[in-house]
C-alpha positions as CSV (number, residue, x, y, z in Angstrom):
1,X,144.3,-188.2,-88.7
2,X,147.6,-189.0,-87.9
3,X,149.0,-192.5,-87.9
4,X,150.3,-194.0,-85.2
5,X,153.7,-196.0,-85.5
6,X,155.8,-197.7,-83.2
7,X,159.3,-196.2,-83.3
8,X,162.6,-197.4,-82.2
9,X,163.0,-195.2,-79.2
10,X,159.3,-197.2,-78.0
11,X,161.0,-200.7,-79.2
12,X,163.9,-199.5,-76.9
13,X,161.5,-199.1,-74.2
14,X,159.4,-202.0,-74.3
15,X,162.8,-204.0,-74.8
16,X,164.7,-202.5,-71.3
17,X,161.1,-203.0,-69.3
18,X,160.8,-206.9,-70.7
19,X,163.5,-208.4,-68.8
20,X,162.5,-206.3,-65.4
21,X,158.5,-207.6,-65.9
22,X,159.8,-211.2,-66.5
23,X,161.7,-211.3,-63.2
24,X,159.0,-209.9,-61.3
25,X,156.5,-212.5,-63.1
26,X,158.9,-215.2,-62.4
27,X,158.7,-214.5,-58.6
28,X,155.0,-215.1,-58.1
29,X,153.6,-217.8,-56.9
30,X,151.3,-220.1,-58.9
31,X,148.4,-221.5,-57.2
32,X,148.7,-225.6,-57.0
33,X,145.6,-227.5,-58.9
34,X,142.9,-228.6,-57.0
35,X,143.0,-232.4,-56.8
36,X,139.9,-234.0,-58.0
37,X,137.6,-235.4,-55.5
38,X,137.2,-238.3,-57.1
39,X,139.2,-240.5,-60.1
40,X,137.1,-240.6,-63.3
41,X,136.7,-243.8,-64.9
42,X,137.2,-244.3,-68.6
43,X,136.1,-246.8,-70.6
44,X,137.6,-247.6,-74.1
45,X,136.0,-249.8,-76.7
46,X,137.0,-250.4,-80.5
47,X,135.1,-252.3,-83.4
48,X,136.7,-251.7,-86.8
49,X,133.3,-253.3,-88.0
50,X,131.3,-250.0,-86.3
51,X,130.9,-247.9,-90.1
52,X,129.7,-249.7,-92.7
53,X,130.8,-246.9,-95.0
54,X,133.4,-243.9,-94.4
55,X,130.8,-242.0,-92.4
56,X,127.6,-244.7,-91.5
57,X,127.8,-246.6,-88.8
58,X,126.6,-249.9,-88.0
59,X,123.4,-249.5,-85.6
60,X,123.8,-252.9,-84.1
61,X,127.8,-252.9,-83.6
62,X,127.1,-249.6,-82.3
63,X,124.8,-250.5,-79.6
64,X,126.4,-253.5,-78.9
65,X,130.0,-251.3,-78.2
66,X,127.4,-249.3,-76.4
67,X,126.0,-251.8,-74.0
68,X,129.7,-252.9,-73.5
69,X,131.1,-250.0,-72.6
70,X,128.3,-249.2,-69.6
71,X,128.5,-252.8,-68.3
72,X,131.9,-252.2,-68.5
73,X,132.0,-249.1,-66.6
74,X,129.2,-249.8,-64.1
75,X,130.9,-253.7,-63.2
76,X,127.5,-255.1,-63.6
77,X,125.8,-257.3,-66.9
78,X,122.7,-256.2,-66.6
79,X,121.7,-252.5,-68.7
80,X,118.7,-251.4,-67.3
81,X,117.6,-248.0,-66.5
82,X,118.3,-248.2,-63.2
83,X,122.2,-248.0,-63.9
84,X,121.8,-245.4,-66.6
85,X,120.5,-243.2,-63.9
86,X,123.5,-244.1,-61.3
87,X,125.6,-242.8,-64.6
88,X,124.3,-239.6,-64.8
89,X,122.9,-238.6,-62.1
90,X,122.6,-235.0,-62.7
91,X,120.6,-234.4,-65.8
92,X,121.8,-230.5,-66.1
93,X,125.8,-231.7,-66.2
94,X,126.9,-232.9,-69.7
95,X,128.3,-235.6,-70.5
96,X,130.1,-236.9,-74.1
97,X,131.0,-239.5,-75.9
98,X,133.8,-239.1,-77.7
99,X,134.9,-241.0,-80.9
């Protein structure tokens, strides 16, 4: 089999076609980003007492950041069920909680 290589004359080539491809690329027009149809809301809570050790966290600062963070979100004291399920409505989108 014979091995392919990549010569100067191809270099050459590639290098006078570059500068045409980039100007033609250059003159196309980008489609604007969708706005959202709605603002997401974000809620932040910290608790440098959440891990006990490097990687175990503390169940009950945990839950209590936890509970914060949804009253927080949802504007209301009370965490029942009922405003878990106005959270996620959809049960096949995901959602995350991120760390």
């Amino acid at each position: 089999m014979k091995k392919k290589t990549f010569t100067r004359r191809d270099f050459l080539k590639v290098a006078a076609v570059t500068p045409v491809m980039g100007a033609v690329a250059g003159s196309l027009k980008i489609p604007a980003a969708e706005k959202p149809l709605q603002k997401s809301k974000v809620v932040l809570i910290r608790d440098e007492n959440a891990l006990v050790s490097f990687k175990k966290p503390d169940e009950e600062v945990v839950q209590r950041m936890l509970d914060e963070a949804v009253t927080t979100l949802v504007g209301e004291k009370d965490v029942t069920i009922h405003f878990f399920s106005s959270l996620f409505p959809f049960p096949t989108e995901l959602y995350g909680i991120n760390q």
